[in-house]
C-alpha positions in Angstrom: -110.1 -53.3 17.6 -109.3 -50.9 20.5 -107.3 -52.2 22.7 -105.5 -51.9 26.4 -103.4 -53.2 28.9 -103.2 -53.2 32.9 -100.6 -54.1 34.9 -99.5 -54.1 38.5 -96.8 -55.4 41.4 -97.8 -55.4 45.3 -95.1 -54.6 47.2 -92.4 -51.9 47.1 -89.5 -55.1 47.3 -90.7 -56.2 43.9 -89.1 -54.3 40.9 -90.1 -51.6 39.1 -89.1 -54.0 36.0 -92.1 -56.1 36.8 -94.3 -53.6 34.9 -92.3 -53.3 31.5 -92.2 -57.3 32.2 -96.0 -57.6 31.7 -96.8 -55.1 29.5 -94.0 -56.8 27.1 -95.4 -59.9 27.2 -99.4 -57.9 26.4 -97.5 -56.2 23.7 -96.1 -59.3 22.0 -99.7 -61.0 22.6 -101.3 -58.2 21.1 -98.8 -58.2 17.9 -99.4 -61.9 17.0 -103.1 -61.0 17.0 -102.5 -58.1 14.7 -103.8 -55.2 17.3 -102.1 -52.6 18.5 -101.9 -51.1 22.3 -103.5 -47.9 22.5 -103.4 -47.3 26.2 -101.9 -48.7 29.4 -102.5 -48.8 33.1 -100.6 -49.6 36.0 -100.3 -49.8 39.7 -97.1 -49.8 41.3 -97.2 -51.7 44.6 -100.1 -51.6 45.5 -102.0 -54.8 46.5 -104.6 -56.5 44.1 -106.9 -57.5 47.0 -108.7 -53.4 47.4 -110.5 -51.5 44.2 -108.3 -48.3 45.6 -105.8 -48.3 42.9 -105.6 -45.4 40.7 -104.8 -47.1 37.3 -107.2 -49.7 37.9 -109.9 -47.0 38.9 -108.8 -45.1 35.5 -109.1 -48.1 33.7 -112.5 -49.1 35.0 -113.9 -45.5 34.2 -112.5 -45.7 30.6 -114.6 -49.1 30.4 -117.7 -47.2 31.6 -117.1 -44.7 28.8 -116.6 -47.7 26.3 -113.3 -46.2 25.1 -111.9 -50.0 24.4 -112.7 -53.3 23.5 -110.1 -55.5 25.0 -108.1 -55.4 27.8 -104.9 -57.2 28.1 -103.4 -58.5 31.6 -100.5 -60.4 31.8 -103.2 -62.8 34.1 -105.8 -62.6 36.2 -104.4 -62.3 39.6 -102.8 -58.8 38.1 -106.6 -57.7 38.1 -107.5 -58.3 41.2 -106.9 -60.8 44.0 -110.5 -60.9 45.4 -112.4 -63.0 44.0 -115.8 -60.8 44.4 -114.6 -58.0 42.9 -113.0 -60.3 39.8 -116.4 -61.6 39.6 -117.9 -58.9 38.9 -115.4 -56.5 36.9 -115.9 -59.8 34.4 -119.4 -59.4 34.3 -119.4 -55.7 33.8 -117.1 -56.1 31.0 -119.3 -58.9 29.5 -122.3 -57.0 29.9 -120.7 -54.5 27.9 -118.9 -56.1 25.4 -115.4 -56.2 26.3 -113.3 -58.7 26.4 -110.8 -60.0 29.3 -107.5 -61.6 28.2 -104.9 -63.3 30.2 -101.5 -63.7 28.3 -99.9 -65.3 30.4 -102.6 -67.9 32.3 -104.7 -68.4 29.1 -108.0 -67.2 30.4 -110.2 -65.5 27.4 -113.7 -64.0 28.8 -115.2 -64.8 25.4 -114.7 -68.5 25.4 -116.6 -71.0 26.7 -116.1 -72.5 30.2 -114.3 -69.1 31.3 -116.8 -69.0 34.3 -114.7 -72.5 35.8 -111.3 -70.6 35.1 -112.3 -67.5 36.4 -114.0 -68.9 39.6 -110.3 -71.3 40.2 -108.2 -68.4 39.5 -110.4 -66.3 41.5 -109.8 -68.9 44.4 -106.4 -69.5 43.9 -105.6 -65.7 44.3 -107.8 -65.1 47.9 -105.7 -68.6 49.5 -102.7 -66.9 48.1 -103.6 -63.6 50.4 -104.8 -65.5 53.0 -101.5 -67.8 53.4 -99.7 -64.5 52.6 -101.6 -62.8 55.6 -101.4 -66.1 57.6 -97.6 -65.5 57.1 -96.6 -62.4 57.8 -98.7 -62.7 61.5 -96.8 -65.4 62.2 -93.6 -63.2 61.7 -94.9 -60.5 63.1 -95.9 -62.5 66.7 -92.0 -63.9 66.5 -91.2 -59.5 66.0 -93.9 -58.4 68.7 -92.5 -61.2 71.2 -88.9 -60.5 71.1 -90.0 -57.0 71.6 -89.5 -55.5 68.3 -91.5 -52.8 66.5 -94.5 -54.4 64.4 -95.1 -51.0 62.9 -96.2 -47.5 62.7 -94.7 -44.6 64.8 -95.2 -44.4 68.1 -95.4 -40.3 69.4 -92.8 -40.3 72.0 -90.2 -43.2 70.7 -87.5 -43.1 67.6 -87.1 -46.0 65.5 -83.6 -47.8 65.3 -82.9 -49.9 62.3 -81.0 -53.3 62.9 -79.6 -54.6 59.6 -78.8 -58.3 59.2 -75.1 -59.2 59.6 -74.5 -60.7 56.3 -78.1 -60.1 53.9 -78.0 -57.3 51.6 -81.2 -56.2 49.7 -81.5 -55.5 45.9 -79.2 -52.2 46.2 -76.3 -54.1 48.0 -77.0 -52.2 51.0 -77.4 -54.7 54.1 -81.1 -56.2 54.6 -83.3 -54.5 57.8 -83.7 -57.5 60.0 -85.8 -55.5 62.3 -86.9 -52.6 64.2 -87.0 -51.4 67.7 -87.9 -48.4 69.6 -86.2 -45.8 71.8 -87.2 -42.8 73.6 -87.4 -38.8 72.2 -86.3 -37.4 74.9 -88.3 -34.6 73.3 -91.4 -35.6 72.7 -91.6 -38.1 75.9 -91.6 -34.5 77.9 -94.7 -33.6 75.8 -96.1 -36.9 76.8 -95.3 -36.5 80.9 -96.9 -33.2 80.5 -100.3 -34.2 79.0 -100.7 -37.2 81.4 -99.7 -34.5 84.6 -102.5 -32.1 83.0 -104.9 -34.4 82.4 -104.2 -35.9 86.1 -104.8 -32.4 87.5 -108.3 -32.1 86.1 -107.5 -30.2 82.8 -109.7 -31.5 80.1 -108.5 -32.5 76.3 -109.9 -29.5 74.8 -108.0 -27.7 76.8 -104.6 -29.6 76.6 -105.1 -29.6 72.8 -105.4 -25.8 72.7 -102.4 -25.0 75.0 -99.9 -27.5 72.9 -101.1 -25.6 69.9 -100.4 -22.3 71.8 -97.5 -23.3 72.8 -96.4 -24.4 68.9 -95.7 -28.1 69.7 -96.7 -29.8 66.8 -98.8 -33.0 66.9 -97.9 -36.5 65.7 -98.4 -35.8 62.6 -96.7 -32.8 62.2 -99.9 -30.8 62.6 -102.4 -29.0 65.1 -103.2 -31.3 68.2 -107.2 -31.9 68.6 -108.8 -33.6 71.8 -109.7 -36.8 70.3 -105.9 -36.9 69.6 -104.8 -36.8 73.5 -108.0 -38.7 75.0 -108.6 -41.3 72.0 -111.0 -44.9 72.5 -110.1 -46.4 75.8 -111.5 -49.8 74.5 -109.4 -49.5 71.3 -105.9 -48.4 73.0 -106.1 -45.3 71.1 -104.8 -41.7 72.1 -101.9 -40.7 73.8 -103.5 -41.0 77.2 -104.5 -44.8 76.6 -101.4 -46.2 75.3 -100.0 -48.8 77.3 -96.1 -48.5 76.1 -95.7 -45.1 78.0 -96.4 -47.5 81.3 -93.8 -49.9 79.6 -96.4 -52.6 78.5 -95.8 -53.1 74.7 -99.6 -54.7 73.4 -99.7 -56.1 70.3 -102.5 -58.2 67.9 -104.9 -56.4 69.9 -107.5 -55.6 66.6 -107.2 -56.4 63.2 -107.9 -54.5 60.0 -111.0 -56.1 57.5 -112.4 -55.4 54.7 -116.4 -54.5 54.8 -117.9 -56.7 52.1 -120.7 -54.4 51.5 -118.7 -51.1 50.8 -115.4 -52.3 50.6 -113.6 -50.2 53.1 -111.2 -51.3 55.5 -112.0 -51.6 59.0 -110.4 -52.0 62.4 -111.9 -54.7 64.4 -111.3 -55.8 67.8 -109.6 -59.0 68.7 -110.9 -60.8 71.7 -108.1 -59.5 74.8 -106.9 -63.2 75.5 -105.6 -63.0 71.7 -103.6 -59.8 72.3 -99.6 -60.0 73.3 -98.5 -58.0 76.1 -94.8 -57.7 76.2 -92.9 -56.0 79.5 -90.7 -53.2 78.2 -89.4 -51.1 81.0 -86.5 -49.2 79.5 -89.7 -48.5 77.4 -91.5 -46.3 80.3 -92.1 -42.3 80.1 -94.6 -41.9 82.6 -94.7 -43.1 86.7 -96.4 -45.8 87.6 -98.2 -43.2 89.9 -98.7 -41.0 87.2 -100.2 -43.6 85.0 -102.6 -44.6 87.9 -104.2 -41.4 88.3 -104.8 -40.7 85.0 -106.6 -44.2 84.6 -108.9 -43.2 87.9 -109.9 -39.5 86.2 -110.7 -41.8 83.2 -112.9 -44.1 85.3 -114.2 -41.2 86.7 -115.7 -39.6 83.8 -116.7 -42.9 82.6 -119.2 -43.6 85.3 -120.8 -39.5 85.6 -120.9 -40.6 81.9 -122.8 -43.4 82.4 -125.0 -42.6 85.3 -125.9 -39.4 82.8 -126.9 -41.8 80.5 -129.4 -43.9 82.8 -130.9 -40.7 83.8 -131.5 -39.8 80.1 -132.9 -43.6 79.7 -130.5 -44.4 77.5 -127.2 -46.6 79.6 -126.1 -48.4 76.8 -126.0 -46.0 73.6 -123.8 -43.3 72.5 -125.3 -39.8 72.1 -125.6 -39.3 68.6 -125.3 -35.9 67.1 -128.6 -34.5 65.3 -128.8 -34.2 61.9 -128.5 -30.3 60.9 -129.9 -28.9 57.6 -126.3 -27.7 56.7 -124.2 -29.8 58.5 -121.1 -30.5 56.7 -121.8 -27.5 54.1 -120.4 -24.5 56.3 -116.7 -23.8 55.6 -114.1 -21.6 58.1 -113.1 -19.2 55.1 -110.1 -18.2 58.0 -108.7 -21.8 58.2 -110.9 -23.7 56.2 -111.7 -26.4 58.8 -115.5 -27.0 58.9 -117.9 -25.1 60.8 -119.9 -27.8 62.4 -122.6 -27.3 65.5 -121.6 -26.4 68.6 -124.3 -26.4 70.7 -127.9 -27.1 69.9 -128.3 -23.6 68.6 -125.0 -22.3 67.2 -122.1 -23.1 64.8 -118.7 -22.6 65.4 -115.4 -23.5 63.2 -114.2 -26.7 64.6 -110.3 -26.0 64.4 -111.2 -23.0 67.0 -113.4 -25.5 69.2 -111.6 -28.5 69.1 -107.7 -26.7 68.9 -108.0 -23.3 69.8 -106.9 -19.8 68.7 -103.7 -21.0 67.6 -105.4 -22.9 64.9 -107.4 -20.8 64.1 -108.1 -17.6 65.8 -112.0 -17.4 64.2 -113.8 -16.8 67.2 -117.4 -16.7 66.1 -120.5 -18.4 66.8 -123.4 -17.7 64.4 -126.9 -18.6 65.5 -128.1 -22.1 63.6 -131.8 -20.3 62.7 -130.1 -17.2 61.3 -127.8 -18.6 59.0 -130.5 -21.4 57.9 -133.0 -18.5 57.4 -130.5 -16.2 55.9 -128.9 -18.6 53.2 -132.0 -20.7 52.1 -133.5 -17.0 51.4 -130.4 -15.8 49.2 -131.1 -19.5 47.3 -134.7 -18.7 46.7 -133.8 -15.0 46.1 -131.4 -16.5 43.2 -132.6 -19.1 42.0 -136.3 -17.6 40.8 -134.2 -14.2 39.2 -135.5 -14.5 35.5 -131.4 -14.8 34.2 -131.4 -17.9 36.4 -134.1 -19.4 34.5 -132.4 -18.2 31.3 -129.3 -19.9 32.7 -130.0 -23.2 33.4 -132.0 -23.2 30.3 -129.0 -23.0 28.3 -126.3 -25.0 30.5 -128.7 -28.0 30.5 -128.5 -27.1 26.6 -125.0 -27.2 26.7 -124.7 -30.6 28.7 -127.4 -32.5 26.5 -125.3 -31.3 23.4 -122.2 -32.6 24.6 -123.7 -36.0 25.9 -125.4 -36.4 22.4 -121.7 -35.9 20.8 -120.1 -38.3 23.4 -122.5 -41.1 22.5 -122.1 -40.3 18.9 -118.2 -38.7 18.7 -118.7 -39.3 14.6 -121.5 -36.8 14.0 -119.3 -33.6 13.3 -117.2 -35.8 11.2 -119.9 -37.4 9.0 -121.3 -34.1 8.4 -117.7 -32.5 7.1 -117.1 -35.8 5.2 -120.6 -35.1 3.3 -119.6 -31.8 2.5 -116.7 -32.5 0.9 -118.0 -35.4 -0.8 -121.0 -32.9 -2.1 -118.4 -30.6 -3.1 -116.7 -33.3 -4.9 -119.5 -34.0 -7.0 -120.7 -30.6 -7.5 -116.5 -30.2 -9.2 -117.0 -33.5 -11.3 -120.5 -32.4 -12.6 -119.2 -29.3 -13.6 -115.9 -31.2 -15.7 -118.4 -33.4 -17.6 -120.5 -30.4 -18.6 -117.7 -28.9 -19.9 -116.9 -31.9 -21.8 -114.2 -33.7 -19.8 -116.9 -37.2 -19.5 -114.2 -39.9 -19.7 -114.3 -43.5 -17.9 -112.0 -42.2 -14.7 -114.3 -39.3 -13.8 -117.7 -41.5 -14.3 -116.2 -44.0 -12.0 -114.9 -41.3 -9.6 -119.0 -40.1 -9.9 -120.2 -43.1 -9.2 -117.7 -43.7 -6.6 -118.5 -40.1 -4.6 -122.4 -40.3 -5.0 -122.2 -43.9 -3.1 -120.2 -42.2 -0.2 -123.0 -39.4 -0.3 -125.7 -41.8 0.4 -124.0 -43.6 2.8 -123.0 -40.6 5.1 -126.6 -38.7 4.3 -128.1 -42.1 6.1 -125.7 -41.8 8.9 -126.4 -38.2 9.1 -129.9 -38.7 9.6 -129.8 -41.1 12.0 -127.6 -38.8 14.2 -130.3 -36.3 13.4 -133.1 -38.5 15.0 -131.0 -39.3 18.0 -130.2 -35.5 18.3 -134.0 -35.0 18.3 -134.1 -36.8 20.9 -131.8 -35.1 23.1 -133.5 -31.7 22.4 -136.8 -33.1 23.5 -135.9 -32.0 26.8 -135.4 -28.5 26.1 -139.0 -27.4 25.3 -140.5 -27.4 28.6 -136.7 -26.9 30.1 -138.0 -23.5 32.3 -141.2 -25.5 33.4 -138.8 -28.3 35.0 -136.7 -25.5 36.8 -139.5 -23.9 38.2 -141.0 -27.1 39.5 -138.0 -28.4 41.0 -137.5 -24.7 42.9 -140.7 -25.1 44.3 -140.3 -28.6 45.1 -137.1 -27.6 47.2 -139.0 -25.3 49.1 -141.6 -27.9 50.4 -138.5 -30.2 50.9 -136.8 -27.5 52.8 -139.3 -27.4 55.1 -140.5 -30.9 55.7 -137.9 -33.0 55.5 -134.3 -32.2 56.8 -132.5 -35.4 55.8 -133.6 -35.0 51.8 -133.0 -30.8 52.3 -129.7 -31.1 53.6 -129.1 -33.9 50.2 -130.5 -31.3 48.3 -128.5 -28.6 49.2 -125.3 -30.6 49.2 -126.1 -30.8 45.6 -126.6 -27.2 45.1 -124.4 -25.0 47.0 -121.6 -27.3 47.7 -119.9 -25.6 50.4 -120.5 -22.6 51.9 -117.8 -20.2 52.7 -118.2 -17.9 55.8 -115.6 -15.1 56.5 -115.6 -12.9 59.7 -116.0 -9.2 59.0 -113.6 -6.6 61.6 -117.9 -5.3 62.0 -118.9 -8.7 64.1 -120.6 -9.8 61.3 -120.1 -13.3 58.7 -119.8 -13.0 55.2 -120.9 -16.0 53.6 -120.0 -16.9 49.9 -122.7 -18.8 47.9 -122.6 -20.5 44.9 -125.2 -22.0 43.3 -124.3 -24.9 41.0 -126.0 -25.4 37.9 -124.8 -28.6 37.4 -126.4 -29.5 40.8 -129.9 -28.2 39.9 -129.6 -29.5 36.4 -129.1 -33.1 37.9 -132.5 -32.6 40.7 -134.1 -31.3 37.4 -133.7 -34.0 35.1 -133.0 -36.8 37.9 -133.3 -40.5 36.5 -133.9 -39.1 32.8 -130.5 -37.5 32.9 -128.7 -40.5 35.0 -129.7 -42.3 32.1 -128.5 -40.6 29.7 -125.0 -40.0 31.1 -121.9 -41.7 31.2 -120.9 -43.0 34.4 -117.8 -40.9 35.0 -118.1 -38.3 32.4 -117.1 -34.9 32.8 -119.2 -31.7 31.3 -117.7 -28.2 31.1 -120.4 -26.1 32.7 -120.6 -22.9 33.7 -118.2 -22.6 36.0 -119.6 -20.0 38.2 -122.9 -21.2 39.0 -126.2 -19.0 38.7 -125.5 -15.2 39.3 -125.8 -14.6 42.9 -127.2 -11.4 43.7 -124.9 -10.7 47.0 -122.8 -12.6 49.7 -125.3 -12.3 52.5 -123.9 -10.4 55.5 -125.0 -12.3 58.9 -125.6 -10.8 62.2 -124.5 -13.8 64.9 -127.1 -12.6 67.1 -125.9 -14.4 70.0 -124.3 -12.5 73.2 -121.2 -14.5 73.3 -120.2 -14.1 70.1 -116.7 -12.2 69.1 -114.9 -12.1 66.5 
């Protein structure tokens, strides 16, 4: 019986001990039972109501490869503390075989009527977040009305602890009762200076690029960008929409949920009659003239926006960027920040765009039809070369060998285990011929040729399954040569599937500027990629969720790093 455990704590106030606490009490479980712990998980606060833990995501991907039988929790609410995602981690588990054990609550996922104490527990642990949530509003509304920090930092403003006069925490150091804010003097001249350039008709591309000339770092320690400085007006977001430099404190004006279909949190807005405003004045970096002006420019560019937008027939939608065949695949090799489009016709590298030269001095703009035409020729040009062929050939060789011996790790064992036994019999054969028969070695026979036929029917079954597996190989170059074609046709028809496809290629494609004018760009084909558009659902069924294969790491032999003209006037490098 393999067995694990898991274990977790939410919050950094609980103790560290709460983990040796639970896994003691899986251990002792596990002893009167006879098994023994072979592995264990854990999470150290982090919060049972998201799936983004990373023990609990290592311990859900060891399920997947069915390295365990049982796992141990000291109870349920340790798994998780939604009851969706409960719900169906048990039924995973039971559709596989494994079984769910809470020490400490009782709860078995092989016994009957588990489904009522699973669905109560499950229960139990979302009103328990709930009140929990319900809770710590309620204290933060008593912070945000006495005018205290709810949280985060605030670009502009220090944090001053207040410790309680007579509470000490678990170190014996007094207990933080709360905190409030005060101005750096530092940073609150970086503020006044973006709201008097943005005032005077500089735009935040442009504000963004002289702060990073001018080495001020950003608010999180980093290059400043434009959506940084101008933000979402509706959302309070971005320095030049934050009320608390006007000395109006807003707080509870969104709220953070979880999406139930992918599970990612989200910022929603609360309606405005929820929010709390609190008057701060010794709070104020800008004038209330200042302030004024730079909402009018705001209103300003909201209406030419807007008025754009009716003429384009469209008042009430956002402009949507296109999709581009290698959107997202193009990589700064100077600053590695994405090269992303810049205009209809050309890429640029974002951090030199968005931030300027001082993050990143890559100046160049390279034509979007010259870098499309010039890379999906040096894929062709690479993928149809006869050692490509060969290649993938013996990679998808390579992976279908190594699946086979995950599904059936005992193989290479039962085949040494024959041989010796073989051997073994071949030894005692030879002592009776020479006259050593006795009662010991005839048993010892009998005893070796009964292992033989057991692992010579194991062997063979491998063998079958191993068959199988090699089933693909035969028409192996056939299946390459139809899905290169079938890329071609894609890549011409369809860009949302041609762009998929070439994510799952090339990866990423790095493009260096040359001292010539010219870009460099760095290919890699990935085997693995085309291996997985070759085989498609055949293969996904076949593989472990999770898995890892050790390819070639290189990809297919690429003939050259294409050397790319930009073609376009403006470009410089």
């Amino acid at each position: 019986m393999r067995v694990v455990a898991y274990a977790r704590f939410s919050t950094d106030k609980q103790s560290d001990a709460s983990i040796d606490d639970q896994l003691r009490n899986c251990t002792r479980y596990a002893e009167r039972q006879g098994w023994g712990i072979a592995q264990h998980y854990e999470d150290r606060a982090v919060t049972g109501a998201t799936r983004a833990r990373s023990g609990y995501q290592d311990m859900l991907a060891a399920a997947e490869r069915k390295e365990f039988d049982v796992l141990l929790v000291d109870d349920l609410s340790r798994l998780a503390r939604d009851e969706v995602e409960m719900k169906q981690v048990i039924r995973r588990f039971k559709f596989r075989g494994t079984r769910i054990i809470g020490v400490s609550d009782g709860y078995d996922s092989s016994t009957k009527g588990e489904k009522i104490q699973a669905t109560m527990r499950g229960l139990m642990n979302e009103i328990y977040i709930d009140d929990l949530r319900d809770k710590t509003h309620r204290g933060m509304t008593g912070k945000a009305l006495e005018g205290y920090c709810t949280g985060g930092r605030t670009y502009g403003y220090k944090t001053i602890s207040i410790p309680h006069p007579t509470k000490l925490d678990s170190y014996s150091r007094p207990e933080i009762m709360a905190v409030k804010r005060d101005i750096d003097d530092e940073q609150a001249k970086v503020v006044r200076r973006i709201f008097d350039w943005f005032a005077k008709g500089r735009s935040p591309k442009w504000i963004a690029g002289e702060l990073n000339r001018l080495g001020i770092p950003s608010p999180r320690s980093s290059t400043w960008c434009p959506s940084a400085i101008y933000g979402e007006i509706s959302e309070g977001t971005g320095v030049l929409n934050n009320p608390l430099y006007n000395g109006q404190a807003v707080w509870n004006r969104s709220q953070w949920g979880k999406d139930p279909d992918t599970g990612k949190r989200r910022r929603l807005a609360r309606p405005q009659e929820e929010w709390i405003i609190t008057p701060m004045p010794e709070l104020r970096i800008v004038s209330e003239q200042l302030w004024e002006a730079v909402q009018a420019r705001q209103a300003e560019i909201r209406n030419k926006s807007t008025a754009m937008k009716v003429v384009l027939g469209n008042p009430k939608t956002r402009s949507r960027p296109g999709k581009y065949l290698l959107s997202g695949l193009l990589k700064c090799g100077c600053c590695g920040a994405n090269y992303t489009v810049h205009s209809n016709t050309s890429y640029g590298c974002s951090f030199n765009i968005n931030r300027g030269d001082a993050a990143c001095a890559n100046r160049m703009r390279i034509s979007r039809r010259v870098i499309e035409e010039t890379l999906l020729e040096t894929v062709y040009d690479d993928l149809y070369a006869d050692d490509s062929v060969a290649l993938f050939v013996k990679e998808l060789e390579t992976l279908l060998h190594q699946q086979q011996k995950r599904e059936n790790p005992d193989l290479d064992a039962n085949r040494r285990a024959l041989e010796k036994v073989e051997l073994k019999i071949t030894n005692l054969v030879a002592a009776i011929e020479n006259g050593g028969f006795n009662q010991v070695i005839r048993a010892a026979l009998d005893k070796a040729e009964g292992e033989k036929a057991h692992l010579t029917a194991a062997v063979k079954v491998e063998n079958v399954i191993l068959d199988s597996v090699e089933s693909f190989l035969p028409d192996a170059a056939g299946r390459y040569k139809q899905v290169v074609s079938s890329l071609r046709t894609t890549l011409q028809n369809d860009i949302v599937e041609a762009h998929q496809y070439l994510k799952t290629l090339i990866g990423t494609v790095t493009l260096h500027p040359q001292p010539d004018g010219y870009l460099m760009a760095y290919v890699k084909n990935s085997v693995e990629g085309l291996v997985s558009l070759a085989l498609g659902d055949k293969l996904k069924a076949r593989m472990v969720a999770g898995a890892r294969y050790a390819l070639n790491p290189t990809g297919f032999p690429s003939s050259h790093c294409p050397k790319i003209a930009p073609r376009l006037p403006s470009a410089r490098a």
